[in-house]
C-alpha positions as CSV (number, residue, x, y, z in Angstrom):
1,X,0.0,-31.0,-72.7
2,X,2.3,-33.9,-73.2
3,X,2.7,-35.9,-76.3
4,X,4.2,-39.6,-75.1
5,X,3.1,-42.7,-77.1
6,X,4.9,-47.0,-76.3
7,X,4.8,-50.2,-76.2
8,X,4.4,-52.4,-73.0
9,X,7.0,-55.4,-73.6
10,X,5.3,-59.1,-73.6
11,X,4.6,-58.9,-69.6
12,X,2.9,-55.4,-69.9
13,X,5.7,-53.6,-68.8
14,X,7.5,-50.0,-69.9
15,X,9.8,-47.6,-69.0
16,X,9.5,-43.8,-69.6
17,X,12.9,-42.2,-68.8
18,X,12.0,-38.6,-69.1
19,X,8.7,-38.5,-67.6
20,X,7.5,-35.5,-65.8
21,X,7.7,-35.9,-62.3
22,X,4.2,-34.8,-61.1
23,X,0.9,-36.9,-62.0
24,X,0.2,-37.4,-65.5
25,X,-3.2,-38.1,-66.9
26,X,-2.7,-41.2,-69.6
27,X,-4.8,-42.7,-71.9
28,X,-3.8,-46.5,-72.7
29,X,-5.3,-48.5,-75.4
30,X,-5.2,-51.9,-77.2
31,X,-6.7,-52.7,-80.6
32,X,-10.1,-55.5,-79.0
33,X,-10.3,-54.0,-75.6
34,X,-11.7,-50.9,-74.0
35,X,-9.8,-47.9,-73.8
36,X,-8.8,-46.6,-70.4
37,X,-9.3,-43.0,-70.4
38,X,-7.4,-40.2,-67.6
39,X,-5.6,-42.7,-65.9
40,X,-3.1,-41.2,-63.3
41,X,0.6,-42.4,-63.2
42,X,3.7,-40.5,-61.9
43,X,7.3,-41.4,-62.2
44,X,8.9,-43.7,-59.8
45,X,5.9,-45.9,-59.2
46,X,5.3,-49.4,-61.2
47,X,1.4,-50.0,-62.1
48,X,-0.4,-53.1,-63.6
49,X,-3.2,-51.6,-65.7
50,X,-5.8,-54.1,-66.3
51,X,-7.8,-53.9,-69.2
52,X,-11.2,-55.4,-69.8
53,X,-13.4,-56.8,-73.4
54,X,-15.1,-54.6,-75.3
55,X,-18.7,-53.9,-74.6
56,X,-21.1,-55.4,-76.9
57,X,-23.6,-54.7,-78.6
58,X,-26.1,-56.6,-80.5
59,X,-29.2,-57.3,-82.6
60,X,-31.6,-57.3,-85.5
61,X,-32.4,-54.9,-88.8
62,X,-35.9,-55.2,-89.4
63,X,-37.2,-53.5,-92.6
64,X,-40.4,-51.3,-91.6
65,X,-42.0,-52.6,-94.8
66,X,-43.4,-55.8,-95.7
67,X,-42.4,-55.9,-99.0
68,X,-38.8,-54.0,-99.1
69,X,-35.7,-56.3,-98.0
70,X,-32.5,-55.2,-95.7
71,X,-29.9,-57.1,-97.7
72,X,-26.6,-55.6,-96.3
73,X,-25.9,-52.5,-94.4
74,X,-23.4,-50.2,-93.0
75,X,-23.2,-49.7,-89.2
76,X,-21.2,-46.9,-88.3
77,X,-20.3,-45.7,-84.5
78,X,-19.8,-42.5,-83.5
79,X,-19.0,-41.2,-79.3
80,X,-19.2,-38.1,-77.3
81,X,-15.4,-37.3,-76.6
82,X,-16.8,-33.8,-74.7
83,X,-20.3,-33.4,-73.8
84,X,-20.4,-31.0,-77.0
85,X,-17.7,-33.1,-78.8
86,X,-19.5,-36.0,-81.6
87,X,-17.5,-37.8,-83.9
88,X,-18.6,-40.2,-86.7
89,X,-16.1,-43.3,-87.1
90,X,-16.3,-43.3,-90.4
91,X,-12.9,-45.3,-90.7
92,X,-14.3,-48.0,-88.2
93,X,-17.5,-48.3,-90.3
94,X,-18.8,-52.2,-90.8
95,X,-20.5,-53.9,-93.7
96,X,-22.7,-56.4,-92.8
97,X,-25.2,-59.2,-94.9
98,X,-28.8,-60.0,-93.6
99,X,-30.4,-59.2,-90.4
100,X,-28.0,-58.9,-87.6
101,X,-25.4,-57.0,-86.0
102,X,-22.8,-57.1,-83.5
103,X,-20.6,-54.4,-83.1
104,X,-17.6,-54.3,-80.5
105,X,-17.4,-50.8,-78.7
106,X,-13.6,-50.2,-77.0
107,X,-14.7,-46.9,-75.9
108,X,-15.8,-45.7,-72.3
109,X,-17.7,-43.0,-73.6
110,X,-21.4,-42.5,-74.8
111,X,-22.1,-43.4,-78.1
112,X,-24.2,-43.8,-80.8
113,X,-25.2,-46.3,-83.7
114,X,-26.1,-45.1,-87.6
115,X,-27.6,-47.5,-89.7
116,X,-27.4,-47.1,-94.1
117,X,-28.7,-49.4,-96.2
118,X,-29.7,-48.4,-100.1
119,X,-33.4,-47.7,-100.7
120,X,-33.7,-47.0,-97.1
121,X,-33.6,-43.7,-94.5
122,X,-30.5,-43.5,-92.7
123,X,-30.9,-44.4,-89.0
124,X,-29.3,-42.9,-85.3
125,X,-30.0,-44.6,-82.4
126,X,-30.1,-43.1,-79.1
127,X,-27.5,-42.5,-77.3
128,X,-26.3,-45.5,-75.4
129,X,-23.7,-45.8,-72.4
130,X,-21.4,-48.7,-72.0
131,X,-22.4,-49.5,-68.3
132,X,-22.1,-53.4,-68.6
133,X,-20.8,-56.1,-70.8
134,X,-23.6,-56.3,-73.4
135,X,-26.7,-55.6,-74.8
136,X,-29.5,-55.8,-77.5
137,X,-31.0,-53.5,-79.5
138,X,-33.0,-54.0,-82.6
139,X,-33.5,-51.0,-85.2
140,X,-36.2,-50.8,-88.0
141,X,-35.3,-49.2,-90.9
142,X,-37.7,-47.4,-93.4
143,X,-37.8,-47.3,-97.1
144,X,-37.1,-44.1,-98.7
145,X,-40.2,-43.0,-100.6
């Protein structure tokens, strides 16, 4: 395994001087886009890497009682780096007021969503793929009694 980490210059552009001259399997990211994940480049050969948005993903809290109010919760994401292989996100975790959600996933892998909310059971979703640009989802939550 190699360890090599840059920056492209403003026009998306970098040089690595010592690189390895067989293929190398990169991983290439930018904080608001989706990750690109085993992308082959070898020395001697310029590439333009074109990243895309995030997938979305979107919808409403709905309290599974009447009578017991969402007012804020936490939505955390967590992805399947191996098909064994789930991590929590904890550090990515978002707090969010009333009813709605809308949470930017810069992944390319399977994921999941967990909801917590005081005075209610914390929530998984299913496991979702980002196939496409965006979609809904609504979750209802249930008091803890």
């Amino acid at each position: 395994s190699l360890n090599f980490s840059t920056k492209t210059d403003s026009q998306g552009y970098f040089r690595w001087d010592s690189a390895p001259h067989d293929e190398v399997l990169f991983n290439i990211a930018k904080k608001g886009l989706m990750s690109i994940h085993n992308y082959p480049m070898q020395a001697g050969i310029q590439y333009r890497v074109l990243m895309t948005a995030p997938f979305k993903i979107k919808g409403k809290i709905i309290s599974g009682s009447p009578t017991e109010r969402i007012v804020n919760f936490i939505a955390t994401t967590g992805y399947y780096f191996e098909k064994e292989k789930f991590v929590w996100d904890d550090a990515n975790s978002v707090v969010f007021t009333g009813d709605n959600y809308e949470l930017n996933i810069t992944e390319p892998l399977e994921f999941k969503i967990k909801l917590q909310s005081e005075g209610f059971q914390t929530l998984e979703s299913p496991v979702f793929t980002p196939l496409s640009s965006s979609m809904n989802y609504d979750f209802v939550m249930h008091p803890e009694y």
